[in-house]
mmCIF file of the N, C-alpha and C atoms, coordinates in Angstrom:
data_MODEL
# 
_entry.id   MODEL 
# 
loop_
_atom_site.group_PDB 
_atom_site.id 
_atom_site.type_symbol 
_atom_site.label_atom_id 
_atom_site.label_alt_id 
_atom_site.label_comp_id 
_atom_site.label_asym_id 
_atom_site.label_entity_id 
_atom_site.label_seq_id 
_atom_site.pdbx_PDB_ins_code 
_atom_site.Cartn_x 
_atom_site.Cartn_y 
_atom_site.Cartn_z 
_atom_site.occupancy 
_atom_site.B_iso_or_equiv 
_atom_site.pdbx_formal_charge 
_atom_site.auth_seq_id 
_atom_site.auth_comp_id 
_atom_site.auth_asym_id 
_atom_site.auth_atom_id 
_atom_site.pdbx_PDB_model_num 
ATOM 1   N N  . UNK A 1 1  ? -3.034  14.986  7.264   1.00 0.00 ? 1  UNK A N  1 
ATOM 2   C CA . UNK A 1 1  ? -3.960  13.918  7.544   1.00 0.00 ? 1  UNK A CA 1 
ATOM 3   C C  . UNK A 1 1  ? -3.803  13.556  9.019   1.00 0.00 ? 1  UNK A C  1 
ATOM 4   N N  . UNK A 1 2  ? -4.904  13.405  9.990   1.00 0.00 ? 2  UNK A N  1 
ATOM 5   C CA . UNK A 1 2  ? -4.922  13.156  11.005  1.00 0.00 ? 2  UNK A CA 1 
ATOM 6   C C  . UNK A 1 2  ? -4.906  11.476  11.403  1.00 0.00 ? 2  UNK A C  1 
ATOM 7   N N  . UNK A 1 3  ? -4.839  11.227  12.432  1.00 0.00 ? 3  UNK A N  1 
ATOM 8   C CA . UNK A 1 3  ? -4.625  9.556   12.690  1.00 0.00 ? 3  UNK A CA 1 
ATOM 9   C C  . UNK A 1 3  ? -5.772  9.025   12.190  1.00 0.00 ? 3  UNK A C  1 
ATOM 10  N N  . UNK A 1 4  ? -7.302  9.713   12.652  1.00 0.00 ? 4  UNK A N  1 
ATOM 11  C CA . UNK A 1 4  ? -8.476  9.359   12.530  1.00 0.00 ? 4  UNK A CA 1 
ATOM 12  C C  . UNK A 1 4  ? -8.842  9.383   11.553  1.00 0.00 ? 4  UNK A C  1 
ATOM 13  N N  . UNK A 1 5  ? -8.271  10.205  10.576  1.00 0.00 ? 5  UNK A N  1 
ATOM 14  C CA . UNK A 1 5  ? -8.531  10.501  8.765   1.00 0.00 ? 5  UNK A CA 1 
ATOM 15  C C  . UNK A 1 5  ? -7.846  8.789   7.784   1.00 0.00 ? 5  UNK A C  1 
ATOM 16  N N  . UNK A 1 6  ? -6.318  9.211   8.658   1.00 0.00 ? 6  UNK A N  1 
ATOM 17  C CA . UNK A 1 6  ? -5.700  8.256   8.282   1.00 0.00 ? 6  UNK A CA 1 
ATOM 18  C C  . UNK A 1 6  ? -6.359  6.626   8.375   1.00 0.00 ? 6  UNK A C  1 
ATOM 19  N N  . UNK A 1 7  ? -6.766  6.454   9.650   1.00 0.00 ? 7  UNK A N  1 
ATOM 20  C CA . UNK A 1 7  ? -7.728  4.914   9.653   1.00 0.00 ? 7  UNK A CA 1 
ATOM 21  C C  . UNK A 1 7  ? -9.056  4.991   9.221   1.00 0.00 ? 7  UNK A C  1 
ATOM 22  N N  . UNK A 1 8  ? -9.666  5.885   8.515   1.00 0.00 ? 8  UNK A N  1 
ATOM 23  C CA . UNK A 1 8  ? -10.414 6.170   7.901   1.00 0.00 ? 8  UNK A CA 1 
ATOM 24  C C  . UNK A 1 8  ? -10.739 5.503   6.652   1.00 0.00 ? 8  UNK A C  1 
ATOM 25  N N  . UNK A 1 9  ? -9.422  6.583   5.799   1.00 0.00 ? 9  UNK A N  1 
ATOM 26  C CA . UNK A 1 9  ? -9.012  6.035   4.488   1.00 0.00 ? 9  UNK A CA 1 
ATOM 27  C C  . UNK A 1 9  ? -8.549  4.638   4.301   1.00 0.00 ? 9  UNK A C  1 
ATOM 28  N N  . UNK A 1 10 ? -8.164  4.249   5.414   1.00 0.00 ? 10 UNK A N  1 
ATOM 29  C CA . UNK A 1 10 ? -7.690  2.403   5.157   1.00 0.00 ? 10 UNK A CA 1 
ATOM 30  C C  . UNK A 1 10 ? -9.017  1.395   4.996   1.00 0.00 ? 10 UNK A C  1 
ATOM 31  N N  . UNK A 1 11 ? -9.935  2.214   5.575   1.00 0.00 ? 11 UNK A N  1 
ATOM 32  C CA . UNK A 1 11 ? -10.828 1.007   5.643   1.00 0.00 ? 11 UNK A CA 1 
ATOM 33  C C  . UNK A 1 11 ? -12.074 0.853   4.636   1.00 0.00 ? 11 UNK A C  1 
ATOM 34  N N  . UNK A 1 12 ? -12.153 -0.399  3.981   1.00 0.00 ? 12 UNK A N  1 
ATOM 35  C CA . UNK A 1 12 ? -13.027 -0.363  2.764   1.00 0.00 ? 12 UNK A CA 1 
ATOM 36  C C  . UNK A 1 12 ? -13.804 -0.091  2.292   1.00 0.00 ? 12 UNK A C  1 
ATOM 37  N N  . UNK A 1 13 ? -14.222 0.649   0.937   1.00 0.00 ? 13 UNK A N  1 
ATOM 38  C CA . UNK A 1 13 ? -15.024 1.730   1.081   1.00 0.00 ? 13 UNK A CA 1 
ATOM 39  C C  . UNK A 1 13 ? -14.737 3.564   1.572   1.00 0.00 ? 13 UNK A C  1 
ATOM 40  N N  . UNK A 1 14 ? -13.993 3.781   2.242   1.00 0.00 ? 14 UNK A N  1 
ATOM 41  C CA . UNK A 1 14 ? -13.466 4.848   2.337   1.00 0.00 ? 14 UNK A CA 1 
ATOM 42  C C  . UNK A 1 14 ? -13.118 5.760   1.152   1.00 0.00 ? 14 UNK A C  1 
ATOM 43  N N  . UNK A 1 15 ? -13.799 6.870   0.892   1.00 0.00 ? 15 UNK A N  1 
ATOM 44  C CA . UNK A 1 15 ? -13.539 7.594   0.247   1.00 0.00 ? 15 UNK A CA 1 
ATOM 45  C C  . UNK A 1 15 ? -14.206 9.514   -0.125  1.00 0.00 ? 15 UNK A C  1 
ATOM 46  N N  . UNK A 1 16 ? -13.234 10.225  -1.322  1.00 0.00 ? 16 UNK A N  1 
ATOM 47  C CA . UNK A 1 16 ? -13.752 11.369  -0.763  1.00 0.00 ? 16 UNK A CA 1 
ATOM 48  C C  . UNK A 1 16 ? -14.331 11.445  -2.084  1.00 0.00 ? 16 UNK A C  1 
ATOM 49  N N  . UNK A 1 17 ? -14.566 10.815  -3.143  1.00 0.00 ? 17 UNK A N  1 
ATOM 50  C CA . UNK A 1 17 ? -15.732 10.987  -4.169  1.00 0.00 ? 17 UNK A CA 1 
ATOM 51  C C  . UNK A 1 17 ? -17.049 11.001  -4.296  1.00 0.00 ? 17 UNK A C  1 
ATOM 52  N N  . UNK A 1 18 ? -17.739 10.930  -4.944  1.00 0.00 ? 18 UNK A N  1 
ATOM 53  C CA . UNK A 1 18 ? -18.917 10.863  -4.942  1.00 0.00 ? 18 UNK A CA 1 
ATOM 54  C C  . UNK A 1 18 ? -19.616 9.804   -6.192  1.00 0.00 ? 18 UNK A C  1 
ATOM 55  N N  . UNK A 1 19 ? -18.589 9.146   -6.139  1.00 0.00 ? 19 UNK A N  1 
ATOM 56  C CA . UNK A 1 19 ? -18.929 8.378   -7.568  1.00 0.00 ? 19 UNK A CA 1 
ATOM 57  C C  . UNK A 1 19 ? -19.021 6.802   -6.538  1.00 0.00 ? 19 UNK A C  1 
ATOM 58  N N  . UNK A 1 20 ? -19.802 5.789   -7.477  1.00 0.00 ? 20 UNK A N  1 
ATOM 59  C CA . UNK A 1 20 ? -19.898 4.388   -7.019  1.00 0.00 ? 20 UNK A CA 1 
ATOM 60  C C  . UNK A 1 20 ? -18.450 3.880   -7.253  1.00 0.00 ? 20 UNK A C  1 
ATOM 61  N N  . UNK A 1 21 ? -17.818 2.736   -6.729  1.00 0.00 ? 21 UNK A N  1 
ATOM 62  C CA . UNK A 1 21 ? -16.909 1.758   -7.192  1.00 0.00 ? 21 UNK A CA 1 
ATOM 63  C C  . UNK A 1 21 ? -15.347 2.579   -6.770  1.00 0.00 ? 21 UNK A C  1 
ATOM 64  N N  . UNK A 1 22 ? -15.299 3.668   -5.766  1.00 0.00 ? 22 UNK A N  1 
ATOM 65  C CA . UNK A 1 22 ? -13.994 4.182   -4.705  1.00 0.00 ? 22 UNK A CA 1 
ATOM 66  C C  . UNK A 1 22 ? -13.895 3.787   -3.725  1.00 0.00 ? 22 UNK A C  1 
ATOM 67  N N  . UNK A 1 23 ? -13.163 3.791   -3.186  1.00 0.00 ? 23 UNK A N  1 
ATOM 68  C CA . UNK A 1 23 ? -12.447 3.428   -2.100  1.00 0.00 ? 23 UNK A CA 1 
ATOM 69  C C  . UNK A 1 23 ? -11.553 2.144   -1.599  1.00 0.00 ? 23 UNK A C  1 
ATOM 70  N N  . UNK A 1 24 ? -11.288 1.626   -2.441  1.00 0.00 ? 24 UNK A N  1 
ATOM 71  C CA . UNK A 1 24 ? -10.423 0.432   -2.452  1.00 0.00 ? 24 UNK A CA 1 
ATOM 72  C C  . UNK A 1 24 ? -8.829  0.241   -2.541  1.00 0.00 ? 24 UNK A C  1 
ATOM 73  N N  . UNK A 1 25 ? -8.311  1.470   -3.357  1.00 0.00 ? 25 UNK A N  1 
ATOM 74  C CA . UNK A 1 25 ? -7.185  1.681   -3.691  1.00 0.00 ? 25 UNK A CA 1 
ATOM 75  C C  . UNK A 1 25 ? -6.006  1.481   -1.742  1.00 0.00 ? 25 UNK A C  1 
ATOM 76  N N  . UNK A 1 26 ? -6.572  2.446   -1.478  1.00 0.00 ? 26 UNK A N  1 
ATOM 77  C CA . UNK A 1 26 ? -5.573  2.330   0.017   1.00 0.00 ? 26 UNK A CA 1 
ATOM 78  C C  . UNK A 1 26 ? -5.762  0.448   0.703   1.00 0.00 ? 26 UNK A C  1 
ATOM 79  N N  . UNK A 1 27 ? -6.923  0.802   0.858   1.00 0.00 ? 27 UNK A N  1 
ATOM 80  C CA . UNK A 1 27 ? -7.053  -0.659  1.498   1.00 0.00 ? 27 UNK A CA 1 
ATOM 81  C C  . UNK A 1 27 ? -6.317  -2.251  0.549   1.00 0.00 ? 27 UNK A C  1 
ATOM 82  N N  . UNK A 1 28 ? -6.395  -1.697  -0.631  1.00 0.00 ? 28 UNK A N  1 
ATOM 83  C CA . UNK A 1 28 ? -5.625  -2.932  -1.404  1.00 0.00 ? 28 UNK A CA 1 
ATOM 84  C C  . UNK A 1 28 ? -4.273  -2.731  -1.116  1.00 0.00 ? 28 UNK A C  1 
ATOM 85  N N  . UNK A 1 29 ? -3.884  -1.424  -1.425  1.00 0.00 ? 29 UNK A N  1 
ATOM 86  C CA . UNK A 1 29 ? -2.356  -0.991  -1.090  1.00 0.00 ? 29 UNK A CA 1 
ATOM 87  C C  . UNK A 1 29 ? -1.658  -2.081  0.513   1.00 0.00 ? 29 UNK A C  1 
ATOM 88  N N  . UNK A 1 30 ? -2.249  -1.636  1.371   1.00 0.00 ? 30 UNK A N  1 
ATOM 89  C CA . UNK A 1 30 ? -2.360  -1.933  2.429   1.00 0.00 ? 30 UNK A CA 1 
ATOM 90  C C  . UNK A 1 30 ? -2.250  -3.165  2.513   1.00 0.00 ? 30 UNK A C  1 
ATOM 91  N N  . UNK A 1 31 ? -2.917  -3.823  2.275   1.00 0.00 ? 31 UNK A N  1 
ATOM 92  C CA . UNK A 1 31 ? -2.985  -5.486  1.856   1.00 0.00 ? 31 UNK A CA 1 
ATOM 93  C C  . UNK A 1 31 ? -1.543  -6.463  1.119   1.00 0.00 ? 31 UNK A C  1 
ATOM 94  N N  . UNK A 1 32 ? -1.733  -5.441  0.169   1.00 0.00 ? 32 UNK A N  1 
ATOM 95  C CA . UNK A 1 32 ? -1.147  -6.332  -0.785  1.00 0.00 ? 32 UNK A CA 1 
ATOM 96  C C  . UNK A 1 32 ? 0.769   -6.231  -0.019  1.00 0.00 ? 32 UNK A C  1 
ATOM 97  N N  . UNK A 1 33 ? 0.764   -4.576  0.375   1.00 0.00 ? 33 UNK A N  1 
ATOM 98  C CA . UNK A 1 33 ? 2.204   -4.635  1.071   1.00 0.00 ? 33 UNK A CA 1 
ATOM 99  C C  . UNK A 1 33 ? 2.806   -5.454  2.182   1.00 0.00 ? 33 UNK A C  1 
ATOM 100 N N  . UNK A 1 34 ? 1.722   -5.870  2.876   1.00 0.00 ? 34 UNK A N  1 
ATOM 101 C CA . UNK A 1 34 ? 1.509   -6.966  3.863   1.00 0.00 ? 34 UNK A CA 1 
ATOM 102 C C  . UNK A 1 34 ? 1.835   -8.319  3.342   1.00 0.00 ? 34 UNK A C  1 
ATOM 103 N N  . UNK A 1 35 ? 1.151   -8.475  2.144   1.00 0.00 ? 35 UNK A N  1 
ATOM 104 C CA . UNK A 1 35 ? 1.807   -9.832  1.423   1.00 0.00 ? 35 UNK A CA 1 
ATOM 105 C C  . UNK A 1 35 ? 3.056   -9.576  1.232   1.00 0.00 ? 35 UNK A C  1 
ATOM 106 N N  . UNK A 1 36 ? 3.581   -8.465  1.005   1.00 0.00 ? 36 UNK A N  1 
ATOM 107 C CA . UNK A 1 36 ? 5.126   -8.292  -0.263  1.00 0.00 ? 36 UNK A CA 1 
ATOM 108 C C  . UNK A 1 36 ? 6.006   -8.238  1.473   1.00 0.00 ? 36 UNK A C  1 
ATOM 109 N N  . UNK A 1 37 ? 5.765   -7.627  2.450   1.00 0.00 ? 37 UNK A N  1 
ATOM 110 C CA . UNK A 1 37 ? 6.198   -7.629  3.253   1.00 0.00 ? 37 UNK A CA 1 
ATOM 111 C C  . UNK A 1 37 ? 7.406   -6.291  2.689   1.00 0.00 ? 37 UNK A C  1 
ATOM 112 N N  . UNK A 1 38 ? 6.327   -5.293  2.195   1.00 0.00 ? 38 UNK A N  1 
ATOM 113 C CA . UNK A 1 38 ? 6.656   -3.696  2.310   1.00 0.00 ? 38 UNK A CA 1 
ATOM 114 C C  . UNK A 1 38 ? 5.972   -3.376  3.238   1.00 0.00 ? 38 UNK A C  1 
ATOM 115 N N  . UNK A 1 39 ? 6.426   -1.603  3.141   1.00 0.00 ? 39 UNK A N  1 
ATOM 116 C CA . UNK A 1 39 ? 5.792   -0.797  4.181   1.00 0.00 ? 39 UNK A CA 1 
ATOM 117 C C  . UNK A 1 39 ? 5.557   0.775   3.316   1.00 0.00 ? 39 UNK A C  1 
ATOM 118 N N  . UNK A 1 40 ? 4.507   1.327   3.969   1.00 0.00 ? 40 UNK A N  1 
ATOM 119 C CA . UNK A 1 40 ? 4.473   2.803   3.214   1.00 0.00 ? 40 UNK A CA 1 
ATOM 120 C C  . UNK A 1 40 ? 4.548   3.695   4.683   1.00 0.00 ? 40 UNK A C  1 
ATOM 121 N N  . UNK A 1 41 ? 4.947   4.844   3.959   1.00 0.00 ? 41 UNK A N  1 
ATOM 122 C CA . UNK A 1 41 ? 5.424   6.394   4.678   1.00 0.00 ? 41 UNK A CA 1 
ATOM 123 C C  . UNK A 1 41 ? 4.439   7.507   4.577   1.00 0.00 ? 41 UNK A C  1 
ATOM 124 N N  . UNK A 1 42 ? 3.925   7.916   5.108   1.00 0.00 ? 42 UNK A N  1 
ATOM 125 C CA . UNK A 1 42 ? 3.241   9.221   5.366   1.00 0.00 ? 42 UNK A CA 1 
ATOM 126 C C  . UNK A 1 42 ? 3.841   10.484  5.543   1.00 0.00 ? 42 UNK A C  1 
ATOM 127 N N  . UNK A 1 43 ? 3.974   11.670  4.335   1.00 0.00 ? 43 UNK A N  1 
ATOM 128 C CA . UNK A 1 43 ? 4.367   12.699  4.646   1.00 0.00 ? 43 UNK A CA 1 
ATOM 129 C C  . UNK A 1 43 ? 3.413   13.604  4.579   1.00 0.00 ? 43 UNK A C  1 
ATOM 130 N N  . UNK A 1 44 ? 3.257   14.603  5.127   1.00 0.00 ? 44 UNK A N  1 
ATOM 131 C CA . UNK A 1 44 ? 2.224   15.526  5.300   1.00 0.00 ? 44 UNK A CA 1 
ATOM 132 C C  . UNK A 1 44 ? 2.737   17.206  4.505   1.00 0.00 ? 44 UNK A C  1 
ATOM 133 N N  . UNK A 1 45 ? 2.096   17.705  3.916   1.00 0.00 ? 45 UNK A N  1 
ATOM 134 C CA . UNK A 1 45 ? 2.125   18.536  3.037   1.00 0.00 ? 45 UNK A CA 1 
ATOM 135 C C  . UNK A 1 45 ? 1.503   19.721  3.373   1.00 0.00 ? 45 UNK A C  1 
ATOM 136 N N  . UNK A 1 46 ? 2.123   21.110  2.814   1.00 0.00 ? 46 UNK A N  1 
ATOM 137 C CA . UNK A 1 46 ? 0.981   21.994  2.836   1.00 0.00 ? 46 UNK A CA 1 
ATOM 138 C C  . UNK A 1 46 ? -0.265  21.549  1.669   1.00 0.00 ? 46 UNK A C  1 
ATOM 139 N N  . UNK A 1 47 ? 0.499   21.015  0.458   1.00 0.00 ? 47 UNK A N  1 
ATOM 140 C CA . UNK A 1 47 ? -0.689  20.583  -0.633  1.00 0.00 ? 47 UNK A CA 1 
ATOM 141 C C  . UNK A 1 47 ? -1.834  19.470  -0.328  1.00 0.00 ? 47 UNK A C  1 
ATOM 142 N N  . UNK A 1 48 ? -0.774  18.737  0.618   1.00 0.00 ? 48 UNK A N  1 
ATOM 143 C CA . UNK A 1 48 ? -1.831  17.373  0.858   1.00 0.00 ? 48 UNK A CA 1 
ATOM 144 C C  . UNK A 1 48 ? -1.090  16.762  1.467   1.00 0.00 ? 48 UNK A C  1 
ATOM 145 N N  . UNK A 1 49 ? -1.628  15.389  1.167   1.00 0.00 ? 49 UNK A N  1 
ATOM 146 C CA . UNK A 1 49 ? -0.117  14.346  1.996   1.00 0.00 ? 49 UNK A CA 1 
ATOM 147 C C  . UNK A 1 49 ? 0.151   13.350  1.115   1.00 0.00 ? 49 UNK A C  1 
ATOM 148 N N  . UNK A 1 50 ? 0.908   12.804  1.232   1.00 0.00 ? 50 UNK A N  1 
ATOM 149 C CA . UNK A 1 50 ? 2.363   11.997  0.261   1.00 0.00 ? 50 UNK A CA 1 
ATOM 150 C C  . UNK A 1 50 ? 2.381   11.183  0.612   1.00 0.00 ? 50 UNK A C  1 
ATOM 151 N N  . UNK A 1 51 ? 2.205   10.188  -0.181  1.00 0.00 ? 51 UNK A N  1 
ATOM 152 C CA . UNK A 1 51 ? 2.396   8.468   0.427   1.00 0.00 ? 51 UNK A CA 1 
ATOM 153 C C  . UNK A 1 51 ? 3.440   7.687   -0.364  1.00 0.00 ? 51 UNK A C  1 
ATOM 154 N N  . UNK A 1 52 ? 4.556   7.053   0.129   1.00 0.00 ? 52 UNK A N  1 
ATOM 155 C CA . UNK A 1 52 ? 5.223   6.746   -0.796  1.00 0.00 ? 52 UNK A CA 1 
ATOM 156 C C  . UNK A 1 52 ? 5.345   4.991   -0.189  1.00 0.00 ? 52 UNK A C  1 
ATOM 157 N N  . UNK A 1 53 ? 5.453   4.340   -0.967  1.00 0.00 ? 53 UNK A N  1 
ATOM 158 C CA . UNK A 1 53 ? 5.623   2.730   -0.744  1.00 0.00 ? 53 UNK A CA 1 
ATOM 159 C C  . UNK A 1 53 ? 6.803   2.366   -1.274  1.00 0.00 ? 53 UNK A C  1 
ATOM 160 N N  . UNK A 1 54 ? 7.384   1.189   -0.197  1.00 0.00 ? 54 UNK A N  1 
ATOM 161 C CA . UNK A 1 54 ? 8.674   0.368   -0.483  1.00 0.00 ? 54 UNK A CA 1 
ATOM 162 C C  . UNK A 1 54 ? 8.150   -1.263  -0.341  1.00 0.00 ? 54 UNK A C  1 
ATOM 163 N N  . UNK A 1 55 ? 8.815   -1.355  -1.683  1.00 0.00 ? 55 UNK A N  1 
ATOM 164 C CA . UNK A 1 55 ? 8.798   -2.989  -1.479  1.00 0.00 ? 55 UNK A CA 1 
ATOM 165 C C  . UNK A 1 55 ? 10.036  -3.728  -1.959  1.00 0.00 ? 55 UNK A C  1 
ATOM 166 N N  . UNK A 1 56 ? 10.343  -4.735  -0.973  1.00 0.00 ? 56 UNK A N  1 
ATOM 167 C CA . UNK A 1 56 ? 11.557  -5.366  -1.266  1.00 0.00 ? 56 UNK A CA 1 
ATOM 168 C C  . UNK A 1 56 ? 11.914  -5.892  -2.468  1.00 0.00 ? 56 UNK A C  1 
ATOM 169 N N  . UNK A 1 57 ? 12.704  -5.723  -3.419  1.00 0.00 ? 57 UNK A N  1 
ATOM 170 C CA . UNK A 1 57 ? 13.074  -6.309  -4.348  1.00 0.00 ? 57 UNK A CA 1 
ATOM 171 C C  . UNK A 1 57 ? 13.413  -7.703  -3.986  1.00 0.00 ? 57 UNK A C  1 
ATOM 172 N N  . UNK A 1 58 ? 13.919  -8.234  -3.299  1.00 0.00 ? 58 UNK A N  1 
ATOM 173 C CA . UNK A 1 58 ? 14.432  -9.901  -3.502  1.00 0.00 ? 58 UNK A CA 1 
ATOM 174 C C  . UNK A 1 58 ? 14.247  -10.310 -2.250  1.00 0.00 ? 58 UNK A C  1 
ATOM 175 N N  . UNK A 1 59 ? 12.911  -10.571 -1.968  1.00 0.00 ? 59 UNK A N  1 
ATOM 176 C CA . UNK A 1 59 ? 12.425  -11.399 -0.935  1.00 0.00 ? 59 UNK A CA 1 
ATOM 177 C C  . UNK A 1 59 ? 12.172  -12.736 -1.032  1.00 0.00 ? 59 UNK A C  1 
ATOM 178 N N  . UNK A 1 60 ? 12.442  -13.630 -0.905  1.00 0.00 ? 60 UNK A N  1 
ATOM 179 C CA . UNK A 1 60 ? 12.978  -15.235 -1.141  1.00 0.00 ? 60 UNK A CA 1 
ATOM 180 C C  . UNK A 1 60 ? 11.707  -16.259 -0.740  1.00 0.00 ? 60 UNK A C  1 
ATOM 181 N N  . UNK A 1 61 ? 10.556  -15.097 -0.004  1.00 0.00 ? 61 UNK A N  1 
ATOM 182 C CA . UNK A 1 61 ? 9.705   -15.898 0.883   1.00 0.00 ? 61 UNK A CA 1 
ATOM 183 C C  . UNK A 1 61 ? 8.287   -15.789 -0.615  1.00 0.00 ? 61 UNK A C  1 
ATOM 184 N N  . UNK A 1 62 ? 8.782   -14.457 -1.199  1.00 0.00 ? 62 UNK A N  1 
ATOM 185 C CA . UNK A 1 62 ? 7.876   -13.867 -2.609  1.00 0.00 ? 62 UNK A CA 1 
ATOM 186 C C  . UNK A 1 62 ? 8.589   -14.283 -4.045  1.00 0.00 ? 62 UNK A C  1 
ATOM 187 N N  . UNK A 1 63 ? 9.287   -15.543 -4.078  1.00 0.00 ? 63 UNK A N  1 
ATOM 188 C CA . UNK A 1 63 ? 9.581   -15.662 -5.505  1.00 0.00 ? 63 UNK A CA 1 
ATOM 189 C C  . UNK A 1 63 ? 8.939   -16.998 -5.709  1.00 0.00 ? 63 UNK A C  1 
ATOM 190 N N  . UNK A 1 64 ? 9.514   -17.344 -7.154  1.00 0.00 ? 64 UNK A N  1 
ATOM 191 C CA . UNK A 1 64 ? 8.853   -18.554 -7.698  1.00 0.00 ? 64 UNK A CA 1 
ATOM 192 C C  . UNK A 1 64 ? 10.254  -19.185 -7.584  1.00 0.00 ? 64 UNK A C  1 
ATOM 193 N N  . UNK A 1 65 ? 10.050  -20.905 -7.887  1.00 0.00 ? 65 UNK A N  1 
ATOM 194 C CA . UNK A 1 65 ? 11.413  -21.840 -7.967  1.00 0.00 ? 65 UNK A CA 1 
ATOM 195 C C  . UNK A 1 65 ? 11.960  -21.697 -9.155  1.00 0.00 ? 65 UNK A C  1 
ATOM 196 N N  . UNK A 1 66 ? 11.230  -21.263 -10.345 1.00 0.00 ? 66 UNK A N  1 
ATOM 197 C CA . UNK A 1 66 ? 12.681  -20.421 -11.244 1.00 0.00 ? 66 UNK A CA 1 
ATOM 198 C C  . UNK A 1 66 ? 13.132  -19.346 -10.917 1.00 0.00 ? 66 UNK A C  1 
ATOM 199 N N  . UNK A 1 67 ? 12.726  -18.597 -10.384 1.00 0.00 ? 67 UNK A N  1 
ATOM 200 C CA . UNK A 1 67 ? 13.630  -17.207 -10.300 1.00 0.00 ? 67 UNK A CA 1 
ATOM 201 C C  . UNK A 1 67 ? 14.584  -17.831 -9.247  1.00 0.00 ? 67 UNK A C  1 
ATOM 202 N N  . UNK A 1 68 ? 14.280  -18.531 -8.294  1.00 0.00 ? 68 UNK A N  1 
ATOM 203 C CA . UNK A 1 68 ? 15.354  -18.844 -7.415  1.00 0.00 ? 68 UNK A CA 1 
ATOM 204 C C  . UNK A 1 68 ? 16.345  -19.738 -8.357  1.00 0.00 ? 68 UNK A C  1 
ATOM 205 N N  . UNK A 1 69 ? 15.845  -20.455 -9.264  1.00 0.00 ? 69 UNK A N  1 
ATOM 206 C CA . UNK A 1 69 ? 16.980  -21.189 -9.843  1.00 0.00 ? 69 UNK A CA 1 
ATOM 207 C C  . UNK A 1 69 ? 18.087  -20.618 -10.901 1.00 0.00 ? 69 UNK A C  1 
ATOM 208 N N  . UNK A 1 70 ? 17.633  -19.817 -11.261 1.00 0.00 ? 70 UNK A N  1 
ATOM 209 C CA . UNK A 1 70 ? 18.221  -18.267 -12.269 1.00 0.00 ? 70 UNK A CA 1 
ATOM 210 C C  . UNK A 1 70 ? 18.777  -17.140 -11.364 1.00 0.00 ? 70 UNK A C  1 
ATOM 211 N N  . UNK A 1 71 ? 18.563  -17.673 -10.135 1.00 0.00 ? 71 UNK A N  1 
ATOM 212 C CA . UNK A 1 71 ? 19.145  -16.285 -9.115  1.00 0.00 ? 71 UNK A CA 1 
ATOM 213 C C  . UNK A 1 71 ? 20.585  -16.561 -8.792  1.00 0.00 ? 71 UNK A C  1 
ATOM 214 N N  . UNK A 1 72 ? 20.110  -18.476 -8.755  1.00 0.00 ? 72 UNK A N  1 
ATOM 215 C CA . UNK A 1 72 ? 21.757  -19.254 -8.052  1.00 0.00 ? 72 UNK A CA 1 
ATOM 216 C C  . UNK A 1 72 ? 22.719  -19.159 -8.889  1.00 0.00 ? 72 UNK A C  1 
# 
């Protein structure tokens, strides 16, 4: 995937189907890791390319006041 492919696919609507109601998946991804305050990786493939996402398990800024009170 090239840079230009790559900001491609991020942006809404982007997609390589041909069906109504694609292209949302990356751009939510994208989004939502921004809230979680993850990040995803780009590996490039002879098959294709590989996206893998990390998100923090115990981010303090993303819980509720019970889990913090069940954490203490």
């Amino acid at each position: 995937m090239t840079s230009e492919e790559e900001a491609y696919f991020f942006t809404e609507g982007a997609t390589t189907k041909n069906h109504p109601q694609h292209g949302l998946g990356l751009t939510i991804m994208q989004h939502a890791l921004s809230q979680l305050g993850g990040e995803w990786y780009r590996t490039d493939r002879l098959e294709g390319t590989c996206m893998t996402i990390a998100i923090p398990k115990n981010n303090p800024e993303h819980t509720t006041a019970e889990e913090r009170e069940n954490h203490d």
